[in-house]
N, C-alpha and C positions, 0 to 999 in steps of 0.2 A: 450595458452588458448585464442584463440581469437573467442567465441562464444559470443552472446547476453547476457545484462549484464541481462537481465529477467530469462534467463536458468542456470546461477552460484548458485549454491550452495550457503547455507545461510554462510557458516562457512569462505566462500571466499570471500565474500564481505563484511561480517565483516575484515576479515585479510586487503584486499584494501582498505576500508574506514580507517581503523587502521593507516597503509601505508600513507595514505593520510592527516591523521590530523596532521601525526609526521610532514611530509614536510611540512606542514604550521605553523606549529609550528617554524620550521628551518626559516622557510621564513618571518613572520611576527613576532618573537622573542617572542612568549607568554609565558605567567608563565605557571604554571601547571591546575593552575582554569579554565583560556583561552582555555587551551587543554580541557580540560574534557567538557567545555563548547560547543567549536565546533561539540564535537564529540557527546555530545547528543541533539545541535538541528541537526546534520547529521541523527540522529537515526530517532529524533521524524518527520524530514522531509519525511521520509520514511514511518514513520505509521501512521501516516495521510495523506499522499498520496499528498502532496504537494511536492516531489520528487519523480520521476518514472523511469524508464527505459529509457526513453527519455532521462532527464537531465545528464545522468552521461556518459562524455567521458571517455574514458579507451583507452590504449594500453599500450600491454605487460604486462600484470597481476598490471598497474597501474593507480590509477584513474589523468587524467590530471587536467578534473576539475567539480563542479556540477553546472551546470546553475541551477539559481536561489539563490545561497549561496554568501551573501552579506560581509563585513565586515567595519565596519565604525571606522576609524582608530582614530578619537575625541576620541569615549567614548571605543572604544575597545571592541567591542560589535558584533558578527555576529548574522544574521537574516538572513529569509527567504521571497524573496519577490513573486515567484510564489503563485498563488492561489493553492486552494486545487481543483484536477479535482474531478467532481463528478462520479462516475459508476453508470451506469443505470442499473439494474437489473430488469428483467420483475416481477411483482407481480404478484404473485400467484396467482391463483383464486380457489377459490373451489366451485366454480359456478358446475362443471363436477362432483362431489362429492354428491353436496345438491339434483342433477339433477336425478343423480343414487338412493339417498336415495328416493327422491320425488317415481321415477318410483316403484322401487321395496316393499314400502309401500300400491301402489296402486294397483298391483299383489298381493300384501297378502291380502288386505280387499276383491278383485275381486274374487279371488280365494276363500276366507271363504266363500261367500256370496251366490257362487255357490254351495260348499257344502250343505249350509243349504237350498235351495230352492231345 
């Protein structure tokens, strides 16, 4: 499975991020809190978009590692230090809408007006 991790299936990157906290778990020896902890700012890194497709290396259906996922071994605490990217999304305009309501109101009054003269 060596495509773009943007193009996996949601169920398969749940399974590798899975995969991936157990090892860190293995690796940095957390409790169980710790675990559950990584794994939902893994989540929430994701849904708010402060984690992208970009940060996550992978090979062979396993994540190596996420740029930006920190852990501060004092307090035992992991964070996230990337920003959140923004998406631009163009705004709507309904200018082309009011435009069409505008004309086709000035057709109806044109057109009565001729009727009645």
């Amino acid at each position: 499975m060596d495509c773009p991790w943007k193009k996996l299936k949601p169920y398969s990157k749940n399974f590798m991020i899975m995969n991936y906290v157990s090892k860190l778990k293995r690796t940095f020896n957390l409790t169980s809190k710790e675990t559950k902890d990584v794994y939902n700012t893994i989540q929430l890194g994701f849904s708010f978009k402060e984690f992208t497709y970009e940060d996550v290396e992978y090979c062979n259906n396993e994540i190596e590692a996420i740029e930006g996922l920190k852990y501060n071994t004092k307090s035992r605490e992991w964070f996230i230090v990337n920003t959140p990217r923004k998406v631009y999304k163009p705004k709507k305009t309904t200018v082309t809408r009011r435009f069409n309501q505008a004309i086709d109101k000035f057709l109806r009054e044109h057109m009565s007006r001729r009727l009645i003269l």
